[in-house]
C-alpha positions in Angstrom: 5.5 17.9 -32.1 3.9 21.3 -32.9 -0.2 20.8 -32.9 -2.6 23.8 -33.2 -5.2 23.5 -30.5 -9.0 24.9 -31.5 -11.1 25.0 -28.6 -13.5 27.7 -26.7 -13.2 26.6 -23.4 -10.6 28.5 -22.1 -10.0 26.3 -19.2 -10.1 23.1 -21.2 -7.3 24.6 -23.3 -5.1 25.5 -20.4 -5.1 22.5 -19.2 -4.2 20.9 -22.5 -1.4 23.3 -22.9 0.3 22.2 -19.9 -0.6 18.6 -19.6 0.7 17.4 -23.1 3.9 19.6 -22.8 6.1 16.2 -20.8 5.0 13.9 -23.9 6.9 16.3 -26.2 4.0 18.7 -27.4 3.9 22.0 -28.2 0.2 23.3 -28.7 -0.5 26.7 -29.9 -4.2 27.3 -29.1 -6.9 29.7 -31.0 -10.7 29.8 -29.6 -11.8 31.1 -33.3 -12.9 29.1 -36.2 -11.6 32.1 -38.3 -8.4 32.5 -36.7 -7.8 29.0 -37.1 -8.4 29.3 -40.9 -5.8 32.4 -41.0 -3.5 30.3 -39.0 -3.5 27.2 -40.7 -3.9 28.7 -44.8 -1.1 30.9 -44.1 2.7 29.7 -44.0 2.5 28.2 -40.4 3.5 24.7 -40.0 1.6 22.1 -37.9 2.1 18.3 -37.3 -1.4 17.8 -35.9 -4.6 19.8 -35.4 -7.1 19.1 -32.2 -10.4 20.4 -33.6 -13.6 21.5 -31.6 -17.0 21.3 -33.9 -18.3 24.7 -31.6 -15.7 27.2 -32.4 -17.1 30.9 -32.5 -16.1 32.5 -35.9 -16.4 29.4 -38.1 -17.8 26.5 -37.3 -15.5 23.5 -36.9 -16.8 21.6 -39.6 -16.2 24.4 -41.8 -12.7 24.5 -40.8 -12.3 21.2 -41.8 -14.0 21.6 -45.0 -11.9 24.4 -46.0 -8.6 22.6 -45.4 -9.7 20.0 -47.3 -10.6 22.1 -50.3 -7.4 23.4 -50.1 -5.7 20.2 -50.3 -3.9 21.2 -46.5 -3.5 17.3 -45.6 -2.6 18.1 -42.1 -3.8 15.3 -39.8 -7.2 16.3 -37.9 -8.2 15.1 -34.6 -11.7 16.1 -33.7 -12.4 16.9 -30.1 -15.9 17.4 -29.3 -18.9 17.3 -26.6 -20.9 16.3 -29.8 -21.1 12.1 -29.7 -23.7 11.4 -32.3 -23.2 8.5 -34.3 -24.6 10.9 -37.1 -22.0 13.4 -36.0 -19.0 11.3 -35.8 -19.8 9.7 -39.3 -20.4 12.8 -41.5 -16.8 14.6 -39.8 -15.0 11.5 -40.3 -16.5 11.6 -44.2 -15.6 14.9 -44.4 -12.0 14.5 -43.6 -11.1 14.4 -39.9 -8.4 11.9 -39.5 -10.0 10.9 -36.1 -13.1 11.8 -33.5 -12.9 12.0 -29.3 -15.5 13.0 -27.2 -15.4 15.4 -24.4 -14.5 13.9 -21.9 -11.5 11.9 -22.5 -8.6 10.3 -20.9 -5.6 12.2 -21.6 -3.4 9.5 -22.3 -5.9 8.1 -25.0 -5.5 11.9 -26.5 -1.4 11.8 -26.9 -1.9 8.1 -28.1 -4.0 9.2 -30.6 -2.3 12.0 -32.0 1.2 10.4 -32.1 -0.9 7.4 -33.9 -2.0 10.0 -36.6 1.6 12.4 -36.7 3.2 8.6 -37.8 1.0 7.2 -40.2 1.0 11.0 -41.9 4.6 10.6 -41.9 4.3 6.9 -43.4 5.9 5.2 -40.3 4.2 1.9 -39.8 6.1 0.3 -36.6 4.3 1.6 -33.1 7.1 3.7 -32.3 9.3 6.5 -34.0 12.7 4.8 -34.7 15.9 6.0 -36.3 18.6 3.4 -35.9 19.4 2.4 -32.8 17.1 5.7 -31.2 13.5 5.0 -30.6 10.7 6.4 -28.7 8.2 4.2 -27.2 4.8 6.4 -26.9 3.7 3.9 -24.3 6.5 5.3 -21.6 7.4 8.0 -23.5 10.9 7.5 -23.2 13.8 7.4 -25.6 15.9 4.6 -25.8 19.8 4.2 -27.6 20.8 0.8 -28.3 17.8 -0.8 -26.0 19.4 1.7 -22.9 17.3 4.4 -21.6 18.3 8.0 -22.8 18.3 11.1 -20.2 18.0 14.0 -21.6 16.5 17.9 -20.4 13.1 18.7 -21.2 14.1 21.0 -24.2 16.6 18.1 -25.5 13.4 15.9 -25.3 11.5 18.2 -27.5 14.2 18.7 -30.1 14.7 14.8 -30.4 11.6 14.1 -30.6 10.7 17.1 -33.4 13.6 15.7 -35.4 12.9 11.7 -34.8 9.8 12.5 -36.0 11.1 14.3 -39.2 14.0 11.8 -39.5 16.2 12.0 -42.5 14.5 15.2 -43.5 15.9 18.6 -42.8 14.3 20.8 -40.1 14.7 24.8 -41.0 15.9 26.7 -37.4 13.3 28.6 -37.1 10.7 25.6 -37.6 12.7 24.5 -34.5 12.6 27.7 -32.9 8.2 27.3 -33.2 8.7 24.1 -31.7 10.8 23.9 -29.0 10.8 27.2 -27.7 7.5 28.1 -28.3 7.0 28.7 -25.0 9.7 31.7 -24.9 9.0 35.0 -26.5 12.6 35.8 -26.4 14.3 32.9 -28.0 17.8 34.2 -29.5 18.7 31.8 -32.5 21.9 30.3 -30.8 20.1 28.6 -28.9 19.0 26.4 -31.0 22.9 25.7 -32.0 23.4 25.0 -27.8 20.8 22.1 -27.8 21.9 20.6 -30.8 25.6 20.1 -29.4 24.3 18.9 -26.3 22.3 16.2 -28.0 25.4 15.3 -30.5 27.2 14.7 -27.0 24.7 12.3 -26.0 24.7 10.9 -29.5 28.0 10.4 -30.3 29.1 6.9 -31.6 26.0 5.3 -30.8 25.2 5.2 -34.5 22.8 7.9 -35.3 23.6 11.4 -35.4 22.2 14.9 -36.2 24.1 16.5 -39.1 23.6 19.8 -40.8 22.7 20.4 -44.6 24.2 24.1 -45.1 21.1 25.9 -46.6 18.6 23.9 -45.5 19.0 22.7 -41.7 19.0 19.9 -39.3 18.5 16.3 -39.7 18.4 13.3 -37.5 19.9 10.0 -39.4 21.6 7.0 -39.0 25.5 7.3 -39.2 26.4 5.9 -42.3 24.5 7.9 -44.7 26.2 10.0 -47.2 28.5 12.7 -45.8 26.9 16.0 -45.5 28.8 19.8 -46.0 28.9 21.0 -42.3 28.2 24.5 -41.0 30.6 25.4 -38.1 29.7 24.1 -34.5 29.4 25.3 -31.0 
């Protein structure tokens, strides 16, 4: 799960970049309100923003307010020192998706925003399923036909990218921005490597990932309608 982090405090965001990285996300952080804007109106794509109200540049709730009148329906999670009732009310009325208060509990945070990445993507049960595969937020571990699932922590994060985008095709390089986004150097193969590791792990269990020349990866439930097939590593 990719999630653009907007926050000042450097140290606060540091943290954050390394303590959700095991639940499977992959935060790209700005400490500018205008950056932010840039970022988010241009062609990047996001599952999640975490949104501080006393970013430099732009405020927060200007942020907000400008996503909104762009119709970007990207899920907002507000993160703030500000705990007003007043405050929490008019963001919420302006569009966030959801309000925390510095401080928080760090497991409350990743419950939250994998609450919000599902219902944007319509999925109502308390866990992202596909088949026999599910992930259960609580433990954060996958499971295949009720068995626990080992995988690396780069298989982890391309499971979970395309579980959470199930039955819709993932581009490579929106792949690339979220599972390697932590490498600068990331040849495109790689992303071919991954992939045929996970099929291993996935095969004849009754959900696969297949490839839609043209258009890229997608995680379904063997069954579905055969798909053309690039070549494979």
């Amino acid at each position: 799960m990719r999630i653009l982090l907007a926050e000042d405090e450097r140290p606060l965001a540091d943290w954050l970049l390394k303590a959700l990285q095991p639940a499977g996300f992959k935060l790209d952080w700005f400490n500018d309100g205008a950056m932010v804007l840039r970022e988010l109106l241009g062609r990047h794509d996001y599952d999640a923003l975490v949104l501080d109200l006393g970013l430099p540049g732009c405020s927060g709730r200007e942020v907000l307010a400008q996503l909104r009148r762009h119709d970007r329906r990207l899920p907002v999670l507000v993160l703030t020192a500000r705990n007003s009732l007043s405050e929490r009310i008019a963001v919420l009325n302006e569009g966030a998706d959801d309000f925390m208060s510095k401080p928080f509990a760090l497991p409350e945070l990743e419950a939250r925003l994998i609450a919000l990445i599902r219902r944007s993507r319509g999925v109502a049960h308390p866990r992202f399923a596909c088949g026999p595969l599910g992930f259960d937020g609580v433990s954060r571990q996958f499971r295949l036909n009720s068995e626990p699932l080992a995988l690396s922590r780069r298989e982890h994060t391309l499971l979970m990218t395309l579980l959470q985008r199930s039955g819709e095709p993932l581009t490579r390089q929106q792949i690339i921005d979220r599972v390697f986004a932590d490498d600068d150097d990331v040849q495109p193969g790689a992303v071919d490597v991954i992939v045929h590791r996970l099929r291993k792990r996935l095969a004849h269990a009754g959900v696969r990932v297949s490839t839609y020349r043209g258009l890229g990866f997608v995680l379904e439930e063997e069954g579905a309608a055969e798909t053309e097939k690039e070549g494979r590593p």
